[in-house]
DSSP file (Angstrom, degrees, kcal/mol; ACC not computed):
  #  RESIDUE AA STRUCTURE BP1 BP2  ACC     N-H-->O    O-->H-N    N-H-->O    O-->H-N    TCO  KAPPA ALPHA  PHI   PSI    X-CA   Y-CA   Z-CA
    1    1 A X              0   0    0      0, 0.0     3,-0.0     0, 0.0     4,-0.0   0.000 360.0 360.0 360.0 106.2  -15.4   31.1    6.5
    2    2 A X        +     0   0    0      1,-0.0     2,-0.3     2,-0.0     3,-0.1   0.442 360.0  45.7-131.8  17.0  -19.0   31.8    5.6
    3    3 A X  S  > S-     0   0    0      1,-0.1     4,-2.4     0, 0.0     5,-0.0  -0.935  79.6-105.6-139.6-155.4  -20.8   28.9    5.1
    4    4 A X  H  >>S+     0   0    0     -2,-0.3     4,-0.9     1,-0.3     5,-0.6   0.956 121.5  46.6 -87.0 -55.2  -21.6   25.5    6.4
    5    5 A X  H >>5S+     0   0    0      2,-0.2     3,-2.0     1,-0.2     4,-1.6   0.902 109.7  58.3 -69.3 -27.3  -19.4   23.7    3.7
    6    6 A X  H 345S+     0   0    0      1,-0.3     4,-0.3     2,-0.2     5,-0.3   0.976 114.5  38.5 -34.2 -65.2  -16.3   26.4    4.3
    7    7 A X  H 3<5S+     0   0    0     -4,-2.4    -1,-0.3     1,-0.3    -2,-0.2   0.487 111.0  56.3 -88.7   7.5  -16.3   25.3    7.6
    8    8 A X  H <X5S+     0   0    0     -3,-2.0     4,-1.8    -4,-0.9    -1,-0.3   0.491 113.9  47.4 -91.5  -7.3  -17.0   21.4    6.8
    9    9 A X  T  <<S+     0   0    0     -4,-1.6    -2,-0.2    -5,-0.6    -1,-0.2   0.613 107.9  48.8-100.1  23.0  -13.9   21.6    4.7
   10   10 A X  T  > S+     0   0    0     -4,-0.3     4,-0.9     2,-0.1    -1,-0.3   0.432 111.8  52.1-131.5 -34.1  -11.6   23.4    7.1
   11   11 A X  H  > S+     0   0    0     -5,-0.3     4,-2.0     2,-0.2    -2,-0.2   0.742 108.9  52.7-101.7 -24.5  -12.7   20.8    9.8
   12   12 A X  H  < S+     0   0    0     -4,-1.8     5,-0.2     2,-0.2    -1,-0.2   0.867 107.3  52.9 -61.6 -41.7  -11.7   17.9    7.1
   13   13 A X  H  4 S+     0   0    0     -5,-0.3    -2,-0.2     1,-0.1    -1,-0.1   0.954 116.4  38.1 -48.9 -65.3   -8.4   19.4    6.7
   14   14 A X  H  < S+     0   0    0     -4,-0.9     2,-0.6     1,-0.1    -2,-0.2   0.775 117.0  42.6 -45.8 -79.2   -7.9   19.3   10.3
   15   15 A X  S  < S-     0   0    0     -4,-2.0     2,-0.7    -5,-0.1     3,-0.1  -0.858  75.3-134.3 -90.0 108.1   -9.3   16.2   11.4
   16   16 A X        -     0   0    0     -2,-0.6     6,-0.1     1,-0.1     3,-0.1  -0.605  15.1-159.1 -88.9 119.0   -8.8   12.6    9.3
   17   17 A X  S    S+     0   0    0     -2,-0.7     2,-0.3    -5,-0.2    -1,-0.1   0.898  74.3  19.4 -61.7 -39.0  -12.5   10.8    9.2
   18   18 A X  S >> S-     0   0    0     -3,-0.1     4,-1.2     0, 0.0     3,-0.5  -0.946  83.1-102.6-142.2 136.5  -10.7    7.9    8.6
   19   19 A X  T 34 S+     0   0    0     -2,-0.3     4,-0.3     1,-0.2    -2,-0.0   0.425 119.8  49.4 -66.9  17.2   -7.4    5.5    8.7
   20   20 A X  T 3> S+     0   0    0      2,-0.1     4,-0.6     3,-0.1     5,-0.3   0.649 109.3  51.6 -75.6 -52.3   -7.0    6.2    4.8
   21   21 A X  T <4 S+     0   0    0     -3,-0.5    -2,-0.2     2,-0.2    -4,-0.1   0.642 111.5  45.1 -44.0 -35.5   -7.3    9.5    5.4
   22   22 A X  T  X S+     0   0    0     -4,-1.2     4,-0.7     1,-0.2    -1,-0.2   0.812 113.7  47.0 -87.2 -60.0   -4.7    9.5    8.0
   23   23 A X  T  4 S+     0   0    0     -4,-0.3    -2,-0.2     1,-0.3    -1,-0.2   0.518 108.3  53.7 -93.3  16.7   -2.3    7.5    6.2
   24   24 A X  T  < S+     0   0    0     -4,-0.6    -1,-0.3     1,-0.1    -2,-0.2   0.407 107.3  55.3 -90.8 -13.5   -2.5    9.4    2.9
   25   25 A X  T  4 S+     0   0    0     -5,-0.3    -2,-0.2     2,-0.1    -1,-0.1   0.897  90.0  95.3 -82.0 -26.1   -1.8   12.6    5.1
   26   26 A X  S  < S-     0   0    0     -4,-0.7     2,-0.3     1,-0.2    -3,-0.0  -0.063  92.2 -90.3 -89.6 168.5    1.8   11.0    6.7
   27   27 A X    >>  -     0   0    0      1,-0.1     3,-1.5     4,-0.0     4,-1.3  -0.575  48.3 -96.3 -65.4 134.9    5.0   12.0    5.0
   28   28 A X  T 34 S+     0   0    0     -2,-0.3     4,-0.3     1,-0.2    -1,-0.1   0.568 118.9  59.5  33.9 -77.8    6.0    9.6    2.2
   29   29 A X  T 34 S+     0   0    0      1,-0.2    90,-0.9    89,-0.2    -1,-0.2   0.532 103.8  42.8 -80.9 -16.0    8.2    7.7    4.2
   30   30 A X  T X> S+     0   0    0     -3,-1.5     3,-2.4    88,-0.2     4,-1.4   0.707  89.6 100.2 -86.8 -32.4    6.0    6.4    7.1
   31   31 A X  H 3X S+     0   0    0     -4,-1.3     4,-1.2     1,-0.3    -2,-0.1   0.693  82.5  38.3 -64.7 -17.7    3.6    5.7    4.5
   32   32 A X  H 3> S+     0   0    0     -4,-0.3     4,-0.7     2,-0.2    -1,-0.3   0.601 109.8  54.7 -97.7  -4.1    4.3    2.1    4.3
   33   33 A X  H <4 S+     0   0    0     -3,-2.4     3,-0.4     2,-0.1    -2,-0.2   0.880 112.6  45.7 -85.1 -26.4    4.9    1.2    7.6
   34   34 A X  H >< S+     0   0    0     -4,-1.4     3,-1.4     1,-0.2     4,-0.3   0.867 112.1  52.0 -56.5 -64.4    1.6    2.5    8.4
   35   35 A X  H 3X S+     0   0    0     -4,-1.2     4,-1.3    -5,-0.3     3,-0.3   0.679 107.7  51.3 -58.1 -39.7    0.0    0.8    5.4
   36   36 A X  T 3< S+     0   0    0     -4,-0.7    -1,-0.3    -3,-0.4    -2,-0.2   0.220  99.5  56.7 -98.0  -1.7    1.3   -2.7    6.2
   37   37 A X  T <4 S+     0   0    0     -3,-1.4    -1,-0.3     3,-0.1    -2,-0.2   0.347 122.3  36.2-107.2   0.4    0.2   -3.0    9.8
   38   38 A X  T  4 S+     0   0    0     -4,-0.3    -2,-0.3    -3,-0.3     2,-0.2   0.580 115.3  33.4-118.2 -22.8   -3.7   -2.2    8.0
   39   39 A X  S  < S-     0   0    0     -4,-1.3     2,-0.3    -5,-0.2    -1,-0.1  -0.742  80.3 -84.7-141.4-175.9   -3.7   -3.7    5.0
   40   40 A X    >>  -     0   0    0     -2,-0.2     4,-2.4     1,-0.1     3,-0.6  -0.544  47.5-108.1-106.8 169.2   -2.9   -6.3    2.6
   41   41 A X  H 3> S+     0   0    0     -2,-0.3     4,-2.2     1,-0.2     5,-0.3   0.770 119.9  59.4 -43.4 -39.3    0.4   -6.3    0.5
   42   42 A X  H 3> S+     0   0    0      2,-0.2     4,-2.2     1,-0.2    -1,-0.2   0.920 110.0  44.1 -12.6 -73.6   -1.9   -5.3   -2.8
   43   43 A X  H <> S+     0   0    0     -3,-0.6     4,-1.8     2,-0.2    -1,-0.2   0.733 108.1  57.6 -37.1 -46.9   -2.8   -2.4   -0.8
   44   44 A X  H  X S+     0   0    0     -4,-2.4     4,-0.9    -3,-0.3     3,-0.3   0.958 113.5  37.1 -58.3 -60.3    0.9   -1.9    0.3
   45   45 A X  H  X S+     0   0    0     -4,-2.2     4,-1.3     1,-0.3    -2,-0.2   0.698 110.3  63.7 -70.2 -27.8    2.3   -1.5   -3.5
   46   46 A X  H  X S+     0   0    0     -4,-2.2     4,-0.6    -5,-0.3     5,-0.3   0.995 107.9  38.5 -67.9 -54.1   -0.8    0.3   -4.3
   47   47 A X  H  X S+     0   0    0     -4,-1.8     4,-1.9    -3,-0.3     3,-0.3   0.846 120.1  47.8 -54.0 -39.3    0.3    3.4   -1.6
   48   48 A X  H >< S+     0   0    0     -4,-0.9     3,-0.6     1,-0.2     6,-0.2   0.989 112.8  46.4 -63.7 -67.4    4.1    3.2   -2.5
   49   49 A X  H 3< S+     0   0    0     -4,-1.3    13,-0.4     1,-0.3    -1,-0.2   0.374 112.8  49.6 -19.4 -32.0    3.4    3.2   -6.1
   50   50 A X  H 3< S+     0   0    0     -4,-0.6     2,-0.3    -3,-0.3    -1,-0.3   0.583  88.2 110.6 -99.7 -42.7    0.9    6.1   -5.8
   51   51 A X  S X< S-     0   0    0     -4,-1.9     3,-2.3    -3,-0.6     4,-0.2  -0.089  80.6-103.9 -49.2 119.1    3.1    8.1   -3.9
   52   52 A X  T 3  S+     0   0    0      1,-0.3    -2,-0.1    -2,-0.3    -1,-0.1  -0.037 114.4  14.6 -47.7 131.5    5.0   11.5   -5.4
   53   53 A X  T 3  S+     0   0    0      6,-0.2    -1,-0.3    -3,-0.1    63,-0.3   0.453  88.3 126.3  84.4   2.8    8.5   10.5   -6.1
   54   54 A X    <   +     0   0    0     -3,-2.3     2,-0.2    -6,-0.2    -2,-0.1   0.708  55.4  83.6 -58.6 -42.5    7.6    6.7   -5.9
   55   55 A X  S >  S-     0   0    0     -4,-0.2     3,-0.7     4,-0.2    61,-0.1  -0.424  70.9-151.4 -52.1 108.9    9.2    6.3   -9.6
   56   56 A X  T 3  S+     0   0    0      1,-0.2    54,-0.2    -2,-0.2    59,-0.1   0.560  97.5  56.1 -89.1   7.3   13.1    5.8   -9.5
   57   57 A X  T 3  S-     0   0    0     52,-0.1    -1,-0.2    53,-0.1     8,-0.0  -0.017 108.9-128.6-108.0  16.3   13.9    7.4  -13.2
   58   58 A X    <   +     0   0    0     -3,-0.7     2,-0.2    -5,-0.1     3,-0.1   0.765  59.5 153.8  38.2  60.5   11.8   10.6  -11.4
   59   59 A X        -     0   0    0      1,-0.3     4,-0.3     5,-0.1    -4,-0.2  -0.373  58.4 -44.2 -94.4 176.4    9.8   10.2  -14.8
   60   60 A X  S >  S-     0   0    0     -2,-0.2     3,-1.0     2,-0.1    -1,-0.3  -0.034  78.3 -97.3 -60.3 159.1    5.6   11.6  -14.7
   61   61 A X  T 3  S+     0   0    0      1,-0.2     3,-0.1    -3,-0.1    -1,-0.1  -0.510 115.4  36.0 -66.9 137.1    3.8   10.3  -11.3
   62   62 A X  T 3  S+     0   0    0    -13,-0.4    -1,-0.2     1,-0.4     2,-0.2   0.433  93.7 135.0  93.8  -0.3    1.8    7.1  -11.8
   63   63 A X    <   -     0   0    0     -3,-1.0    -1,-0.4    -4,-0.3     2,-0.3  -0.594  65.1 -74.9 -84.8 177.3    4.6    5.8  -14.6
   64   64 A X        -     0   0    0     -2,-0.2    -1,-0.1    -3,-0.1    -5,-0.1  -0.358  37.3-116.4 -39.4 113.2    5.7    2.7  -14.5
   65   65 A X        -     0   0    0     -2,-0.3     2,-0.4   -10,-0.1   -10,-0.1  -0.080  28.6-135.2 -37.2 138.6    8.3    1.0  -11.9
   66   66 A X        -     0   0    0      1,-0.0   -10,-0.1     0, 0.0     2,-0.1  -0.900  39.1-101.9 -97.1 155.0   11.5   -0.1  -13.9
   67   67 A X        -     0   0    0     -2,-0.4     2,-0.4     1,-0.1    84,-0.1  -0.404  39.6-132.2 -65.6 144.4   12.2   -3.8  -12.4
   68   68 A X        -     0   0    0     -2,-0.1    84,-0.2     1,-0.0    83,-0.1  -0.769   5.3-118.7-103.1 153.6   14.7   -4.1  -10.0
   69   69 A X  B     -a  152   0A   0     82,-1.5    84,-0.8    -2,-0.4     2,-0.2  -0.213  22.4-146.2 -75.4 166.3   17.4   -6.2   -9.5
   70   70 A X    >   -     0   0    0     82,-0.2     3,-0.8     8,-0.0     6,-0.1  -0.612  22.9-106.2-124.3  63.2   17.9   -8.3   -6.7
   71   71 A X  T 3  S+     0   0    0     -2,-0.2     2,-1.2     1,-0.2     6,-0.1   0.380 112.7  34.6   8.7 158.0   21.2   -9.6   -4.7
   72   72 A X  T 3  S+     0   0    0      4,-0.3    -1,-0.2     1,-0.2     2,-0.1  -0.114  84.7 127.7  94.1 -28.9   21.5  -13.2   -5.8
   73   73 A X  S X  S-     0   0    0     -2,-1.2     3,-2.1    -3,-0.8     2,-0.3  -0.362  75.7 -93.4 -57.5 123.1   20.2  -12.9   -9.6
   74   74 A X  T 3  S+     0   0    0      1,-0.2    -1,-0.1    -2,-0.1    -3,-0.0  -0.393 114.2  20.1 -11.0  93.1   22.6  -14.3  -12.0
   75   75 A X  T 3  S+     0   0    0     -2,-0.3    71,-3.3     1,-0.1     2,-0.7   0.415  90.7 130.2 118.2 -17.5   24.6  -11.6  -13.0
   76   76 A X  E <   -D  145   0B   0     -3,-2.1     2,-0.6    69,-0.2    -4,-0.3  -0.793  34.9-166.2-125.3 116.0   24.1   -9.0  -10.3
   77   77 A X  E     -D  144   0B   0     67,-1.0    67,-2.1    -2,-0.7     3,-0.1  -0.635  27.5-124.7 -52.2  95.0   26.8   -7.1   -8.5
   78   78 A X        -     0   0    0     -2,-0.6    -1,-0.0    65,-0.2    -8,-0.0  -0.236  38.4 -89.0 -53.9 145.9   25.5   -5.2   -5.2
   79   79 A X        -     0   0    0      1,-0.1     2,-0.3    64,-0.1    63,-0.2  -0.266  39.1-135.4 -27.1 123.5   26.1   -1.6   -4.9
   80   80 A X  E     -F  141   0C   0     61,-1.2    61,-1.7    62,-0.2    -1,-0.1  -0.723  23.2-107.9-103.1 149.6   29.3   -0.6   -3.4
   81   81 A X  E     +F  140   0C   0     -2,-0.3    59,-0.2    59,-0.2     3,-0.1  -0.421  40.8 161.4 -77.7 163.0   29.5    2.2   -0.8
   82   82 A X  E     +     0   0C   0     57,-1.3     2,-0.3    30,-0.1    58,-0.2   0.551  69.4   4.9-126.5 -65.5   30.9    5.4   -1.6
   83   83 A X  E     +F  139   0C   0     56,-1.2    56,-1.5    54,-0.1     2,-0.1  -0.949  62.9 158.8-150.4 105.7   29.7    8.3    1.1
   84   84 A X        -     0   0    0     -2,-0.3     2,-0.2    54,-0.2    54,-0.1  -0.536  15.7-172.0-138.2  82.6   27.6    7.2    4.2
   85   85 A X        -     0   0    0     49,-0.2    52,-0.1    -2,-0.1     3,-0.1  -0.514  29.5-116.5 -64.6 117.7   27.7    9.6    7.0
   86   86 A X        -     0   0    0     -2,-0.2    -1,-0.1     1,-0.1    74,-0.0  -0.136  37.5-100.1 -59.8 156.4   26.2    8.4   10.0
   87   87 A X        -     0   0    0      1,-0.1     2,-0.1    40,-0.1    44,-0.1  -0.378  31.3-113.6 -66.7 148.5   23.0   10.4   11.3
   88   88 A X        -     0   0    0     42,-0.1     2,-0.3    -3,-0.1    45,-0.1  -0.467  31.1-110.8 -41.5 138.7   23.0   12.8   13.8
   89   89 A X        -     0   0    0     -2,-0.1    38,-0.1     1,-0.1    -1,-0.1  -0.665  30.6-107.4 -79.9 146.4   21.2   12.1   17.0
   90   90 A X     >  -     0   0    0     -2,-0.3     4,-2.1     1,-0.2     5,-0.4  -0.286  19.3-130.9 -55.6 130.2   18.0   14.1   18.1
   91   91 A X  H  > S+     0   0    0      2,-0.2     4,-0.8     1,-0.2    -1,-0.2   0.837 110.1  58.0 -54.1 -32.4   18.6   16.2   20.6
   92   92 A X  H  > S+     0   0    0     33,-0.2     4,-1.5     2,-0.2     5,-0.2   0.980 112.4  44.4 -39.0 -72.8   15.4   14.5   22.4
   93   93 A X  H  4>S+     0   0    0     32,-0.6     5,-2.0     1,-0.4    -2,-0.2   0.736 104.8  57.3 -56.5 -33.2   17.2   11.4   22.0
   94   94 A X  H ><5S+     0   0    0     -4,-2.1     3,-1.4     3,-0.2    -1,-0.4   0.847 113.2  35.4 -76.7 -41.6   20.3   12.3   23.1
   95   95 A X  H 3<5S+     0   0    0     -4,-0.8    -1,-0.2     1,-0.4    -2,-0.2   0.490 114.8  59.2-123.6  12.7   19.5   13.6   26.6
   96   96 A X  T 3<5S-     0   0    0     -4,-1.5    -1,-0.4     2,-0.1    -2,-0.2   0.138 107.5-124.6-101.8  28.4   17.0   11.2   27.0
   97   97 A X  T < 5 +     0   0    0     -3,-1.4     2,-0.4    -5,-0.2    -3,-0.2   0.751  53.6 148.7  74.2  19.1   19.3    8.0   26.6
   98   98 A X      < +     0   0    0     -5,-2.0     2,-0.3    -6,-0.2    -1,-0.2  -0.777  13.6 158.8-115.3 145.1   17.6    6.5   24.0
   99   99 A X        +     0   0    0     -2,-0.4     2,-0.3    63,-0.1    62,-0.2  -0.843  10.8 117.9-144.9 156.5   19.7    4.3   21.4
  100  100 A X  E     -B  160   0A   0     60,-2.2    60,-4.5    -2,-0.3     2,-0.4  -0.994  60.1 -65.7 161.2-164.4   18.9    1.7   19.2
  101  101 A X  E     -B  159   0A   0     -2,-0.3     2,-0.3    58,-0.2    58,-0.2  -0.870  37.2-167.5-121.9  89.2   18.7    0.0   15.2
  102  102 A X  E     -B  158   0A   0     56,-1.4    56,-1.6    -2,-0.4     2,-0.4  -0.704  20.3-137.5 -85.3 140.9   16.0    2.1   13.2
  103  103 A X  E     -BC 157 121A   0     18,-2.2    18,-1.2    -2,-0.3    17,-0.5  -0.841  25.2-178.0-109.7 140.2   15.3   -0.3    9.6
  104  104 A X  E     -BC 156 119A   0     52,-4.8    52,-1.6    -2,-0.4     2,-0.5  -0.886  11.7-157.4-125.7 166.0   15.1    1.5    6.3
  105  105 A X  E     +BC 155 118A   0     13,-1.2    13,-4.2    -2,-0.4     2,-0.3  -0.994  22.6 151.1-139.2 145.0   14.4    0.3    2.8
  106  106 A X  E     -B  154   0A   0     48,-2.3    48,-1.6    -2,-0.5     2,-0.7  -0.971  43.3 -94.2-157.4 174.9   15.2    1.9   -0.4
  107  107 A X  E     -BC 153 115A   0      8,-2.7     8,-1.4    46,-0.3     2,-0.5  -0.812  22.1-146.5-109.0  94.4   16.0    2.0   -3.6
  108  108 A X  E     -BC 152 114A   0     44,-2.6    44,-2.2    -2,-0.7     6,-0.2  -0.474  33.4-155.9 -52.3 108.3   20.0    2.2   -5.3
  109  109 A X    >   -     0   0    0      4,-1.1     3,-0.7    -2,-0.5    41,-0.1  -0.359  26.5-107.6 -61.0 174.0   19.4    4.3   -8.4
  110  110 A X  T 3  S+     0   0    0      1,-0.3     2,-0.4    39,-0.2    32,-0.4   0.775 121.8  67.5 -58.4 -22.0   21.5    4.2  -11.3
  111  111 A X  T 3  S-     0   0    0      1,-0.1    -1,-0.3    30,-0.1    29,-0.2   0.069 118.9-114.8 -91.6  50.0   22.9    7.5  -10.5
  112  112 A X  S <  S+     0   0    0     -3,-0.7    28,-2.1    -2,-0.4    -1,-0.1   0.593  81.2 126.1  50.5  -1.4   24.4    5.4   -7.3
  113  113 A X  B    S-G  139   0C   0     26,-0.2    -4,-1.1    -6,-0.0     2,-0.4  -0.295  70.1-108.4 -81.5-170.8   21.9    7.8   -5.0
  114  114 A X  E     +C  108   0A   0     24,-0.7     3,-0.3    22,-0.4    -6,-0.2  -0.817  44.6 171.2-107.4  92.7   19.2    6.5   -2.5
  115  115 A X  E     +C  107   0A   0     -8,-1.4    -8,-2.7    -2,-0.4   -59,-0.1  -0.338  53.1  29.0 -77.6 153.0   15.6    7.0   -3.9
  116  116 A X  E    S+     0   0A   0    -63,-0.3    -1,-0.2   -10,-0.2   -11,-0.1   0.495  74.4 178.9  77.7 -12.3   12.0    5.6   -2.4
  117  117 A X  E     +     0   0A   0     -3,-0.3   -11,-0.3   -10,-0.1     2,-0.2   0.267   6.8 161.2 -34.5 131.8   13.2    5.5    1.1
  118  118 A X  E     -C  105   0A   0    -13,-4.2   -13,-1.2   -88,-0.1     2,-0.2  -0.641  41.3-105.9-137.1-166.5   10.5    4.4    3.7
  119  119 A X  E     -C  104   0A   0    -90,-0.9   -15,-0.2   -15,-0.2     3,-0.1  -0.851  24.7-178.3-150.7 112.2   10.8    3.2    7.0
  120  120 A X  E    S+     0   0A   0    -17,-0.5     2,-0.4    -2,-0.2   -16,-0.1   0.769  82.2   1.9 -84.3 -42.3   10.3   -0.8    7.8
  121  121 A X  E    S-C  103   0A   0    -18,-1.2   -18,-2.2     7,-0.0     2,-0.4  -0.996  80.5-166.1-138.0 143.9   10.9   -0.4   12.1
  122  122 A X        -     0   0    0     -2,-0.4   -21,-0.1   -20,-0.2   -20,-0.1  -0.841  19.1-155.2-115.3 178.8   11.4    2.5   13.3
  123  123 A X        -     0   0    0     -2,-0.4    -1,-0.1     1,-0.1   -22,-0.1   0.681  24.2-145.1-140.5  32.5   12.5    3.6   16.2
  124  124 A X    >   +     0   0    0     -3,-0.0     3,-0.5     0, 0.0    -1,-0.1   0.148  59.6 109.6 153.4-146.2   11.6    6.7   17.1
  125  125 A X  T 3  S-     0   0    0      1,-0.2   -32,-0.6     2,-0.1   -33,-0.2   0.622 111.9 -64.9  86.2  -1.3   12.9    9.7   18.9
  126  126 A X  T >> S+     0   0    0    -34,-0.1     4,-1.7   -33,-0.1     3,-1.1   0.186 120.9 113.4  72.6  -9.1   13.2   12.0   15.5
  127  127 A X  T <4  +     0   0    0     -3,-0.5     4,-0.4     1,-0.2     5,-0.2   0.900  60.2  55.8 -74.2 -16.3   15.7    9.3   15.0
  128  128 A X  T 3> S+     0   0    0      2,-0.2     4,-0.9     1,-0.1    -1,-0.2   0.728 113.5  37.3 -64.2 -24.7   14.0    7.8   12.2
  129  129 A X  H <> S+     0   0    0     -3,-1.1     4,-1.1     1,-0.2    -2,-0.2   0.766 113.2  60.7-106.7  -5.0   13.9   11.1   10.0
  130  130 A X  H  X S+     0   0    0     -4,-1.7     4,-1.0     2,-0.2    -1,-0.2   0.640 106.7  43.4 -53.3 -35.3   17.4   11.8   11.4
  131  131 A X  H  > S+     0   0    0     -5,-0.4     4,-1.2    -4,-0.4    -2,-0.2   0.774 117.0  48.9 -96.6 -23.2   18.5    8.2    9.7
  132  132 A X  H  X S+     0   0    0     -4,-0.9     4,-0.7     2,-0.2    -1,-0.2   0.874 104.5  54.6 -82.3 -33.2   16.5    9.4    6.5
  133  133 A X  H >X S+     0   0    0     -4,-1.1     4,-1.9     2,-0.2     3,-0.8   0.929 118.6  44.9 -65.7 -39.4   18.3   13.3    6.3
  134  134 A X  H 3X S+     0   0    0     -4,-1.0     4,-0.6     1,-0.3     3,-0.3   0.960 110.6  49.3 -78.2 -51.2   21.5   10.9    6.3
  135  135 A X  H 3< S+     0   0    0     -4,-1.2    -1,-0.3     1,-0.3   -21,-0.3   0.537 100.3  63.7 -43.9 -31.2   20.4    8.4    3.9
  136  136 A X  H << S+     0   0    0     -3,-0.8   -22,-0.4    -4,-0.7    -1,-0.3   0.860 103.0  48.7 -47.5 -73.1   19.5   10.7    1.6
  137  137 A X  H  < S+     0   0    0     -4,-1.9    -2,-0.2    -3,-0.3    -1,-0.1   0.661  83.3 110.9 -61.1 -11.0   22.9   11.9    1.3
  138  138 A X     <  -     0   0    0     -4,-0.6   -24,-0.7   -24,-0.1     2,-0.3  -0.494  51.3-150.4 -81.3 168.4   24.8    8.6    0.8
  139  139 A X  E     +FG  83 113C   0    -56,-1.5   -57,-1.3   -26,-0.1   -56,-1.2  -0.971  14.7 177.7-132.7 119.0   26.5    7.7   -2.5
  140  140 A X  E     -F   81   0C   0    -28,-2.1     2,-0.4    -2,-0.3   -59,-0.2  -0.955  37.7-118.7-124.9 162.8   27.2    4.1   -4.2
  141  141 A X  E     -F   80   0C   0    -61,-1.7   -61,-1.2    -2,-0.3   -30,-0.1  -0.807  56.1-102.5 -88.9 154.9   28.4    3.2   -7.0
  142  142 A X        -     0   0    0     -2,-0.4   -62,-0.2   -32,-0.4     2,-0.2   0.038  27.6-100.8 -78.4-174.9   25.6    1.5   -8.3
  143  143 A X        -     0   0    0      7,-0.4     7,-3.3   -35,-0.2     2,-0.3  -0.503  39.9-145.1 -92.3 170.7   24.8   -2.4   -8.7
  144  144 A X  E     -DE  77 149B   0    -67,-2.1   -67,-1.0     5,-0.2     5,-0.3  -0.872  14.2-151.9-134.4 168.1   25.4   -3.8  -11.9
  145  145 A X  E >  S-DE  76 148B   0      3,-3.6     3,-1.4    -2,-0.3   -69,-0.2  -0.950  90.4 -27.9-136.1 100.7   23.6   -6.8  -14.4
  146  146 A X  T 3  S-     0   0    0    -71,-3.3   -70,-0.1     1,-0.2     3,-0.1   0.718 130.0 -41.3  29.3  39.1   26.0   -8.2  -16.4
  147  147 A X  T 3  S+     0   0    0      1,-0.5    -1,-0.2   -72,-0.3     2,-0.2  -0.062 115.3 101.0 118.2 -21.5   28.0   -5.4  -16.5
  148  148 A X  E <  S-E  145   0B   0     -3,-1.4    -3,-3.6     1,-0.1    -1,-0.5  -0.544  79.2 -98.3-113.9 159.0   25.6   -2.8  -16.8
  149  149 A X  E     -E  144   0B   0     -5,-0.3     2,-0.4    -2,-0.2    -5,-0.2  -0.614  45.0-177.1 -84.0 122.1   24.1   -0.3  -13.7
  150  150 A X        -     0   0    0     -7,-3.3    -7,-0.4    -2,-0.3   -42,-0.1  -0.960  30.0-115.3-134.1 106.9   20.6   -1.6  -12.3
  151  151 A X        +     0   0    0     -2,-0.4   -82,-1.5   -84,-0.1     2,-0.5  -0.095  45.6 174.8 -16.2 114.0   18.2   -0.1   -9.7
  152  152 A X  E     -aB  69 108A   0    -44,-2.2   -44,-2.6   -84,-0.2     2,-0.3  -0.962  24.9-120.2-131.4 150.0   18.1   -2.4   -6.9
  153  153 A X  E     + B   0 107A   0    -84,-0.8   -46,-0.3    -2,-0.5     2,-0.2  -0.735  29.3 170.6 -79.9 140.5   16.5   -2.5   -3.2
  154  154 A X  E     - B   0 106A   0    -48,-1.6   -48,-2.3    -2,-0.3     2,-0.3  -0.791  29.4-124.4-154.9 159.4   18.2   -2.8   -0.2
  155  155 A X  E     - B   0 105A   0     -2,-0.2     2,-0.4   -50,-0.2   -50,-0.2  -0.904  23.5-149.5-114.5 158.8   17.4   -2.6    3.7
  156  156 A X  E     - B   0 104A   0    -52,-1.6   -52,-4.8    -2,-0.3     2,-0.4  -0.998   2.7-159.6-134.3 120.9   19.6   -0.1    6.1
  157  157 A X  E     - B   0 103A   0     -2,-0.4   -54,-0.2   -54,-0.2     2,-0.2  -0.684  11.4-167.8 -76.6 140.6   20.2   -0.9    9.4
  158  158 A X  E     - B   0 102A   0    -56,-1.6   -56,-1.4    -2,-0.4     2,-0.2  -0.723   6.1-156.5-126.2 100.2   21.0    2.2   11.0
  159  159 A X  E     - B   0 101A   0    -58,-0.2     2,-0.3    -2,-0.2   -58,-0.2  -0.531   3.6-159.8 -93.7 115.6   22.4    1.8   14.5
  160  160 A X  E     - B   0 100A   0    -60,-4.5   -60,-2.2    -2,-0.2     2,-0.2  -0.937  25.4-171.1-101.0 124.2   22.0    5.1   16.9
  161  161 A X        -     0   0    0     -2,-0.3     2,-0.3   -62,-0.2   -63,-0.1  -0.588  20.2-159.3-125.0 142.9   24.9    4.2   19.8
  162  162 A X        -     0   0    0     -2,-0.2     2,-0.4   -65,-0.1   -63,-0.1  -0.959  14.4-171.8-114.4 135.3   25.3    6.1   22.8
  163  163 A X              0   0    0     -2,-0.3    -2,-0.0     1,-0.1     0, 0.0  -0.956 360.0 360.0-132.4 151.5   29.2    5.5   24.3
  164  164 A X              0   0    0     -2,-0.4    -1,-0.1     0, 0.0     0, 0.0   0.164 360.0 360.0-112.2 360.0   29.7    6.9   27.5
């Protein structure tokens, strides 16, 4: 570090000037809960949208969204489960007692995986990125539109349970 701007851009790194700055720095998957307690939904779609990997056909950054299908549409079959292994608990969480329903949203691609995943409440402990490692892994067969396999969005409850 040898001059003044070195060391203004090392202290930028470091420090977020601002709550834009701050929520463009969070992982991915916080980035819309973050976004949506500050701004307005415009704003919201603007951050997802912008975001690496945002895209469910994992086509160039900044294409287009394919539309998704919806539960309830004419025509459309939900996604059936396949493989959903519950998360682990945080070792934090675990020997401190804490239990509860962290909410996640994503996107069923066609290839039945879970893409786009964010996180709508969390609750917190590492148990939210515990309920994302897991999510991650699950498998559907996908939802269908008159017959054919169609991206669609969903929420996941994920309930972390302590039984004694």
């Amino acid at each position: 570090m040898n001059t003044l701007e070195d060391a203004k851009a090392v202290i930028g790194r470091v420090f977020a000037a601002n709550p834009t700055e701050i929520v463009a720095s969070l992982p991915d998957y916080w980035r819309v809960y973050f976004q949506k307690r500050r701004e307005t939904p415009a704003a919201r779609e603007s951050i997802v949208s912008s975001a690496p990997g945002s895209n469910t056909d994992n086509s160039a950054p900044g294409a287009q969204r394919p539309a998704l299908a919806r539960i309830g549409m004419k025509g459309v079959k939900p996604p059936q489960p396949i493989y959903t292994p519950d998360p682990e608990f945080s070792d934090f969480a675990k020997t401190s007692g804490i239990q509860g329903v962290c909410v996640l949203s994503g996107i069923i691609a066609v290839d039945g995986r879970v893409h786009d995943i964010h996180i709508m409440r969390p609750l917190g402990a590492g148990l939210d990125e515990r309920a994302i490692d897991a999510v991650r892994t699950w498998k559907f067969k996908p939802a269908t539109m008159d017959g054919q396999p169609v991206p669609i969005e969903m929420s996941f409850e994920i309930a972390f349970n302590l039984f004694k």
